[in-house]
N, C-alpha and C positions, 0 to 999 in steps of 0.2 A: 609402458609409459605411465608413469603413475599419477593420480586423478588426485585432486587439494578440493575440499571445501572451505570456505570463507563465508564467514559468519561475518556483516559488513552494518556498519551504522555511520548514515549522510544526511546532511540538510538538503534536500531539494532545491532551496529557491534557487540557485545559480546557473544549475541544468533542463537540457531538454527533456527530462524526462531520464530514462536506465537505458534502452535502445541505443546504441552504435547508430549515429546519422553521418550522412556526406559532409554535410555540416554544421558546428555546433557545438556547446561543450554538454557532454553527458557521463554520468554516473559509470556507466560501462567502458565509455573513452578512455576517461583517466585511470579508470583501473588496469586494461591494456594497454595503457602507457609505461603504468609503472611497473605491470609485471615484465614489459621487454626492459625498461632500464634495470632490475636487476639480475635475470635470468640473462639475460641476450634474447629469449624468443616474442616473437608475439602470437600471444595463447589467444584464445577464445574465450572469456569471459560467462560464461552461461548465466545467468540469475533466476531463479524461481518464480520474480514477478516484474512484470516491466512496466515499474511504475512510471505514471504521466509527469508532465510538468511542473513542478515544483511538488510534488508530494514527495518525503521523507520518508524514513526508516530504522528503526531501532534494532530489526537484527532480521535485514536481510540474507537473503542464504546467495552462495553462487559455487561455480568449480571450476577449476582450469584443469589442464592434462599439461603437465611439464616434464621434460626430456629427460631429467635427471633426479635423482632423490634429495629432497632437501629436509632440513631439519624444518619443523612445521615455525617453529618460534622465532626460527631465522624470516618465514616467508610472511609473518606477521609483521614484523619489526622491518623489514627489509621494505616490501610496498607502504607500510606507513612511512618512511622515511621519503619515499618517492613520491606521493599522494600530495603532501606539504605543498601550497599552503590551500588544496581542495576539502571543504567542511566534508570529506571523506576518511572515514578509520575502520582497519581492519578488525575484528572484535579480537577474531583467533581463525586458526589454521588447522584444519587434521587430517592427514593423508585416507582416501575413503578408496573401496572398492570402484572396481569400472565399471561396473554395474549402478552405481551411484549417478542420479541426474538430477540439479536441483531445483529441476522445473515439475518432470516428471515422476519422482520417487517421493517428490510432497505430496502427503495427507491431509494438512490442514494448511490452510494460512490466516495469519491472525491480523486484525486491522482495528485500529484506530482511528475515531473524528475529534478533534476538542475545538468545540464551541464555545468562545468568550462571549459572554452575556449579559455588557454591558455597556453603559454610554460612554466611559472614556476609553480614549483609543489604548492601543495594546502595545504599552512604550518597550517591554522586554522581549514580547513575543513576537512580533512584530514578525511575517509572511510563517507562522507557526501555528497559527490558531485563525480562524474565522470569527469577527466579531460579527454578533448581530445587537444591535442596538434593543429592539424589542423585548420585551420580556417575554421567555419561551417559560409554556409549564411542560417541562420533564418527564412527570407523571404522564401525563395526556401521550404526549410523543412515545414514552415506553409501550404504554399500551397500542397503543397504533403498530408498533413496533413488531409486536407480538404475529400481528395476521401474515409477516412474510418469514417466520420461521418456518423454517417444514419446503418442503419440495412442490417448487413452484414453476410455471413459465412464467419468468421476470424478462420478458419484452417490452413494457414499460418502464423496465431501468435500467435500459440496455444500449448503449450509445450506437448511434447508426452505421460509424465504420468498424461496430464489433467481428471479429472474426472467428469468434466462438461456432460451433457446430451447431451447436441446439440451445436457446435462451434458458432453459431448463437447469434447473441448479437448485442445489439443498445448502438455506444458509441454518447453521446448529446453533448459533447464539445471534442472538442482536438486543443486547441490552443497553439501555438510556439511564444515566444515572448522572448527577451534578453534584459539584464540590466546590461550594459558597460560589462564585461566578461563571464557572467552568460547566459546561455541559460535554458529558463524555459518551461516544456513543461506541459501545465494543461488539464487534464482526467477526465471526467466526463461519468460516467454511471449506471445503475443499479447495474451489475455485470460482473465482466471481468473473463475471462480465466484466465490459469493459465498461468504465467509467459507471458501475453498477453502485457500488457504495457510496459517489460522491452522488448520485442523482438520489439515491433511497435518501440520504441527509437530507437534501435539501426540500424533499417531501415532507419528511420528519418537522421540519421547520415550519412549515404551512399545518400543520397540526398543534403543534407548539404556539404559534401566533395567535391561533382559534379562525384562522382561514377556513380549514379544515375539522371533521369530528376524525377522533380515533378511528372509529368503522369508516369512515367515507375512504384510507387506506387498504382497504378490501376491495373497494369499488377498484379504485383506481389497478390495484395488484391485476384485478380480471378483465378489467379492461384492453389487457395485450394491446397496448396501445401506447408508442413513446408520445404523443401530443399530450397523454393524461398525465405526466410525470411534470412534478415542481419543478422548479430551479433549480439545475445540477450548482451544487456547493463548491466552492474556490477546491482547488487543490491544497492550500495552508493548511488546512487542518489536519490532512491525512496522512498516516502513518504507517506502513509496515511494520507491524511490532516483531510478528516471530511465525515462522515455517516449518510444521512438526514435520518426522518422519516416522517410516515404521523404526523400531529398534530391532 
């Protein structure tokens, strides 16, 4: 039975989330929708990351196993056609090994926050970015940024119906950089928590505000404790950008 990756980019706001629910419309629904309308079957959908409620993605990964050999640019063109009119699009298609899983043969996943930072509202981006009204310093926040690189227990940024095994995790980048109104904050790691990178933002931002010192992020990191954690940050802002694998 041969195994398809799909490299996939969606807007979030209109879904529950990427998870298959009883009820609801989601990210993984529609794409098992449309791969039975053109195949005949209905496949399993896997995705790499099951993003929450309205957070997006620029090049999520996923695989299905289909009955029959298809031309890949057929299976591209074919679920885009059946997608229509869900803010979902297949990137591309490559028939992969069965050994291939694109939850568990990922190495990295790459993530995304953009922070609008400023007082008027967000007429283009509108459930795409997090406005915060205040003036955040960037600098301050990177540096804060800096004390959860490296291999941590992030129990403190760990949503309480996480189902991860061990809070423990190595994130390899978190950088805070801004582009004239834009605050961008890039996440890189194996695999994060649940609801991990929108709660570290919204930490981030209470350092940004001057709530918070860069250092007092250390506090709080060793704290093991979710009551020391900011305001977890909207889901708009957040992004799935891209899902390495080995080659």
């Amino acid at each position: 039975m041969p195994r398809y990756k799909l490299t996939i980019e969606y807007d979030g706001s209109p879904f529950l989330g990427w998870q298959v629910q009883e009820s609801g419309l989601t990210v993984a629904g529609v794409l098992e929708d449309a791969v039975e309308k053109l195949s005949g079957e209905r496949a399993k959908v896997s995705g790499a990351g099951r993003t929450d409620t309205g957070v997006h993605a620029l090049g999520q990964v996923a695989h299905i196993d289909l009955a029959k050999d298809w031309d890949t640019d057929t299976i591209r063109d074919g679920l885009n056609a059946h997608l229509r009119p869900h803010p979902v699009a297949v990137l591309s298609a490559a028939q992969v090994g069965a050994d291939f899983d694109a939850r568990f043969s990922a190495t990295k996943r790459h993530y995304l926050y953009r922070i609008l930072n400023r007082r008027a509202d967000a007429a283009l981006e509108r459930n795409r970015v997090w406005r915060v009204v205040r003036p955040l310093d960037e600098k301050k926040m990177h540096e804060a940024a800096q004390h959860l690189v490296g291999n941590h227990d992030f129990t403190t940024f760990r949503a309480a119906e996480c189902q991860a095994k061990s809070p423990v995790k190595t994130i390899d980048v978190l950088n805070v950089t801004r582009e004239r109104d834009e605050i961008r904050i890039d996440a890189s790691a194996r695999s994060f928590l649940h609801h991990q990178v929108r709660s570290i933002v919204g930490s981030l931002a209470q350092v940004g505000e001057g709530k918070w010192t860069p250092a007092d992020m250390k506090r709080v990191l060793d704290a093991r404790d979710r009551s020391a954690c900011g305001p977890v940050a909207p889901p708009d802002g957040l992004y799935l950008v891209r899902v390495d694998y080995a080659k």
